[in-house]
C-alpha positions as a printed Julia matrix, in Angstrom:
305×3 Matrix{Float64}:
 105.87   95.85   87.62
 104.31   98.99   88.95
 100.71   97.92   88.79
 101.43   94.58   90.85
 103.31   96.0    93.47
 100.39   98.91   93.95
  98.01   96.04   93.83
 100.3    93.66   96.46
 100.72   96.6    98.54
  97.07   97.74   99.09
  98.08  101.53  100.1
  95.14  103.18  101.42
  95.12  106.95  102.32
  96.86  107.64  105.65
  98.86  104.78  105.73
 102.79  104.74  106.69
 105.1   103.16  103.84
 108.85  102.47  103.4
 109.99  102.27  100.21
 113.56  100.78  100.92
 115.22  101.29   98.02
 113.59  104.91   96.5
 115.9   104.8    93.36
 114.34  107.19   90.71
 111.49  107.25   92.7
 108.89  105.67   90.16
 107.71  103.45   92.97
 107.23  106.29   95.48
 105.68  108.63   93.61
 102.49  106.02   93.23
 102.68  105.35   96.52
 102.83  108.73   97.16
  99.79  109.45   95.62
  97.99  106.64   97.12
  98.39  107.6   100.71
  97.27  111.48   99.92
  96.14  112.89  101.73
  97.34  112.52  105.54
  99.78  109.35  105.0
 103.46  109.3   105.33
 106.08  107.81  103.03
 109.72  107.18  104.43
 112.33  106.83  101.31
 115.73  104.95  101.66
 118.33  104.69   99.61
 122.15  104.69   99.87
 122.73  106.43   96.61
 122.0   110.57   97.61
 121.62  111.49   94.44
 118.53  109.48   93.5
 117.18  109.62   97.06
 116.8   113.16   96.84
 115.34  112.55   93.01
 113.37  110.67   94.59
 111.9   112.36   97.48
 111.33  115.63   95.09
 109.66  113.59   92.86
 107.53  112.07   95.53
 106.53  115.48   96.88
 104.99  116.67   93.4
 103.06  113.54   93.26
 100.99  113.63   96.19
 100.85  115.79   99.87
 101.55  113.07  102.32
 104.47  113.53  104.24
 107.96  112.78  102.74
 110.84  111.2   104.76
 114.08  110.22  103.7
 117.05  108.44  105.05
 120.2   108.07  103.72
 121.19  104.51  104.2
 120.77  100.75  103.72
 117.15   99.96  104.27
 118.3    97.35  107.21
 118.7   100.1   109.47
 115.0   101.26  108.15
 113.1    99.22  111.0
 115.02  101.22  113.76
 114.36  104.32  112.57
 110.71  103.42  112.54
 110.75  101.41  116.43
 112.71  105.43  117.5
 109.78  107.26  115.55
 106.61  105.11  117.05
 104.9   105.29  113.92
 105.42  101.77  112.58
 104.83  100.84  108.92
 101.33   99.74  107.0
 103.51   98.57  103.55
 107.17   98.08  102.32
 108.51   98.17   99.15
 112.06   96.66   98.7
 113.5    97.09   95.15
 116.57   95.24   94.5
 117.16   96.26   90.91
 119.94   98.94   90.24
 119.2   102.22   89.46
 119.34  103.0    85.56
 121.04  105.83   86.21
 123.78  103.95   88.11
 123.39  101.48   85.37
 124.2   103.74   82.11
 126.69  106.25   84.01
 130.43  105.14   82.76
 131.49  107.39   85.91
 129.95  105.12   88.36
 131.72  101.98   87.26
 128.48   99.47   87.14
 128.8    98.34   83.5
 130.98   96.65   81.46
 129.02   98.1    78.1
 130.9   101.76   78.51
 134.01  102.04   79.6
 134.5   103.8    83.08
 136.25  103.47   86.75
 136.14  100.53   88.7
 134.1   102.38   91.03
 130.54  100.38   91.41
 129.46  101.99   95.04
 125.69  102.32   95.25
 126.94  104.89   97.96
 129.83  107.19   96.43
 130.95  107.84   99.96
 131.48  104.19  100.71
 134.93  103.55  102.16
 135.32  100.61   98.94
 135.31  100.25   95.46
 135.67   97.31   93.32
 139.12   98.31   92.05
 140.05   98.54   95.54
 138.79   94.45   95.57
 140.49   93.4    92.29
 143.92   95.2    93.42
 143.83   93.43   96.81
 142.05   90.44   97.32
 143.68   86.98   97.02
 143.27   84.1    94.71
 140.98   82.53   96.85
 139.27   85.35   97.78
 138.42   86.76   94.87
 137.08   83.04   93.31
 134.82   83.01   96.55
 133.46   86.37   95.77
 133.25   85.28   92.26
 131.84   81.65   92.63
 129.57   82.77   95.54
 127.75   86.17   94.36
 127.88   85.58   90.59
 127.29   81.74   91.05
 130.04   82.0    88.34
 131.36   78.61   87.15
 134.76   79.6    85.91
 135.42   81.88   89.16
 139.25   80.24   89.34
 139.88   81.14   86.16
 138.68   84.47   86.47
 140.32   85.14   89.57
 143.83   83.42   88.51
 143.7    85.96   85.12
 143.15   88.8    87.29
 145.85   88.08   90.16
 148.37   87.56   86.85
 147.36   90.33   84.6
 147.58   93.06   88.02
 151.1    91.61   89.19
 152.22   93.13   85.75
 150.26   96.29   85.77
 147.05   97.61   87.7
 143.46   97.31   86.45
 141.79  100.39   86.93
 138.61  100.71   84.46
 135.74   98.51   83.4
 136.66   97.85   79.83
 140.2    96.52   81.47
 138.42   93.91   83.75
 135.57   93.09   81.41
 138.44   92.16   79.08
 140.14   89.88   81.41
 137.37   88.06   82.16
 136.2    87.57   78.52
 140.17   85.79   77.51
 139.57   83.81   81.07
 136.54   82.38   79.48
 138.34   81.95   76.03
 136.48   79.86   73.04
 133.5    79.63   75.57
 133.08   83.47   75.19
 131.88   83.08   71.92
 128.76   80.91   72.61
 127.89   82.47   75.95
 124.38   83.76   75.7
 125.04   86.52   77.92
 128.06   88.74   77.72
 130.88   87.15   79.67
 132.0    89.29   82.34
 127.73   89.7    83.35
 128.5    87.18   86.55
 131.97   88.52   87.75
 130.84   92.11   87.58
 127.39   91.19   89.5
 129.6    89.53   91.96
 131.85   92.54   92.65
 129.01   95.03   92.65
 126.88   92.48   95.65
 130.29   92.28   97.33
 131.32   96.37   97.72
 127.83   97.46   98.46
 127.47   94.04  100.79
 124.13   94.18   99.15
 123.0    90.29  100.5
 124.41   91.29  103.99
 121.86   93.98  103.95
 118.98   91.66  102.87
 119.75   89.0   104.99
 119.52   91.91  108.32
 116.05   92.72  106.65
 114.58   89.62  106.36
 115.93   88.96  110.16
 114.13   92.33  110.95
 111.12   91.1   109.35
 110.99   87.85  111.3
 111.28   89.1   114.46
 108.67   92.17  113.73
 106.18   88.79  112.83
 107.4    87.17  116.51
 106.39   90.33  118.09
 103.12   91.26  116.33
 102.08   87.43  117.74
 102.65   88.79  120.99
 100.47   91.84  120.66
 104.16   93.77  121.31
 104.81   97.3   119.49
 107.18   96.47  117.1
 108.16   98.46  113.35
 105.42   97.56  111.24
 102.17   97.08  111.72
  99.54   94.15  112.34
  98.56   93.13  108.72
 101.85   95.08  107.45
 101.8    94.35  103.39
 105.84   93.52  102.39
 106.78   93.27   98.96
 110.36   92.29   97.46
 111.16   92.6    94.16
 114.28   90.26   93.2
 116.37   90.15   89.91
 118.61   87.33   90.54
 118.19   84.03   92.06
 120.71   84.9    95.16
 118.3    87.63   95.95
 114.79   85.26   95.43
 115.78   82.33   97.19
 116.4    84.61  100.68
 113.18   85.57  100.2
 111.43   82.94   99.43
 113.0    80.85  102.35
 112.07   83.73  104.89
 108.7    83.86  103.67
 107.84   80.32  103.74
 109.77   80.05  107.2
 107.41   82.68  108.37
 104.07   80.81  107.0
 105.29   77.87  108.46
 105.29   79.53  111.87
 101.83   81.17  111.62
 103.46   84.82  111.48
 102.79   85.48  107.83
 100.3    85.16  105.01
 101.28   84.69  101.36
  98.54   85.18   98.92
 100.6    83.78   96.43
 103.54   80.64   96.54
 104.56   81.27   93.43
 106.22   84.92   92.71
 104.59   87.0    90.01
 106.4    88.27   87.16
 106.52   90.84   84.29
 104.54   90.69   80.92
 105.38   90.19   77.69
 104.25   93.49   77.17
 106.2    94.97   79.91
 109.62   92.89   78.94
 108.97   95.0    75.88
 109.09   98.08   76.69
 111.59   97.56   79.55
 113.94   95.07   78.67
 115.52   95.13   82.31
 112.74   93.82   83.93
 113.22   90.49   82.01
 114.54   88.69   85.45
 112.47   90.35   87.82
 110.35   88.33   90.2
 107.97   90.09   92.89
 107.27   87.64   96.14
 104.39   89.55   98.82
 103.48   88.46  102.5
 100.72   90.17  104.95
 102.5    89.9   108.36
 100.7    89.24  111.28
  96.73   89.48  111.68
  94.84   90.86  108.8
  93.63   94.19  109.31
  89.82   94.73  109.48
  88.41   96.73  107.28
  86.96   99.98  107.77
């Protein structure tokens, strides 16, 4: 949805983007190009790999200035409140990276077999196996029930508690097996692959991906609160935020922070309804299917020049 979000964000030359989640750097190297020649575009992302894909990428695309920070994008706003150069547009991406996606190694699918690995950050002190191996019953059906919004969580967590008493689960094939003879006859008619909740689940929980949003959106509220005020604060007057979600967990936080913010006068939404991708684009990018792109203007519009 590269057009809409270029369109949403309005980036004019000079101004001072963060792109919280840099990935591949598709995003940023638009943006990049839009805020030639004097602007400045700060990339996030906790995966170094891509974030210095990324940046590079950026760079060759346009000469504004190119920042990065390796991170989650909730500690984004303090970086920009330390730097006094507070933000004109945001970009927060909350798809995972296709490289992430189709690399066995990094444990994210259950369609090639690989480690139980799943950390957006490789230097994060977690993995998933590290989850499965020792989480309880109850634990794991919480994680299950509550990130994947999974409706046979017990049974997925009971099968896994059983099958690792009797032997450790180390790879993805392993666990995506488990959770397909947990689901039993149902597996046959399930329209999407069984294990596509639990896995979602355990990926949200290691990389505590909605803890992370949630610290945004609080971010975001309180930058509105102070922008009222006529206080400094990490983005701008008029500030253009756009989120783009890919599962309901994901959309709902937004959507209940940005209507909680129009309800108190610190945001507008052009739009209450998110937009979404085209046929066309479905097509050609089968991924995007789920993805739903919510935008706000916080605070006062900004005047024209």
């Amino acid at each position: 949805m590269l057009d809409e979000v270029l369109t949403a964000l309005e980036i004019r030359p000079g101004d001072t983007i963060l792109d919280g989640t840099a990935g591949r750097g598709g995003h940023a190297s638009a943006m990049a190009r839009l805020a030639t020649p004097d602007g400045r575009l700060i990339l996030c992302d906790l995966d170094p790999e891509n974030l210095a894909y990324a940046a590079s990428r950026a760079q060759k695309a346009g000469s504004c200035r190119i920042e990065t920070l390796h991170g989650s994008f909730a500690r984004a706003p303090r970086d920009l409140v330390a730097s006094e150069a507070p933000a004109d547009a945001m970009l927060v991406d909350l798809g995972v990276a296709s490289t992430q996606i189709d690399t066995p190694e990094r444990g994210f699918s259950f369609l090639a077999d690989g480690p139980l690995d799943m950390r957006m950050d490789p230097s994060g002190p977690i993995t998933v196996r590290d989850l499965v191996m020792s989480s309880s019953s109850d634990e794991l059906t919480r994680i299950i029930r509550e990130f994947g919004e999974e409706p046979l969580a017990g049974r997925i967590a009971g099968k896994i508690v059983a099958h690792r008493q009797k032997t450790p689960i180390h790879t993805t094939a392993e666990l995506a097996n488990l959770v397909r003879e947990a689901y039993g006859a149902r597996a046959a008619s399930s329209r999407n692959h069984p294990a596509t909740r639990t896995f979602q689940a355990l990926r949200i929980a290691v990389n505590d991906e909605l803890g992370a949003l949630d610290g945004l959106l609080r971010q975001l509220m309180d930058a509105g609160r102070l922008i009222a005020d006529s206080r400094p604060t990490w983005l701008n007057p008029g500030a253009r935020v756009a989120f783009l979600t890919f599962h309901s967990l994901e959309d709902r936080r937004v959507k209940r922070a940005f209507a909680e913010m129009k309800r108190a006068g610190l945001a507008e939404l052009p739009s209450r309804t998110p937009a979404v991708p085209t046929e066309a684009e479905i097509a050609t990018n089968p991924r995007s299917r789920s993805a739903k792109l919510r935008v706000a203007t916080v605070g006062d519009l900004r005047v024209p020049s």
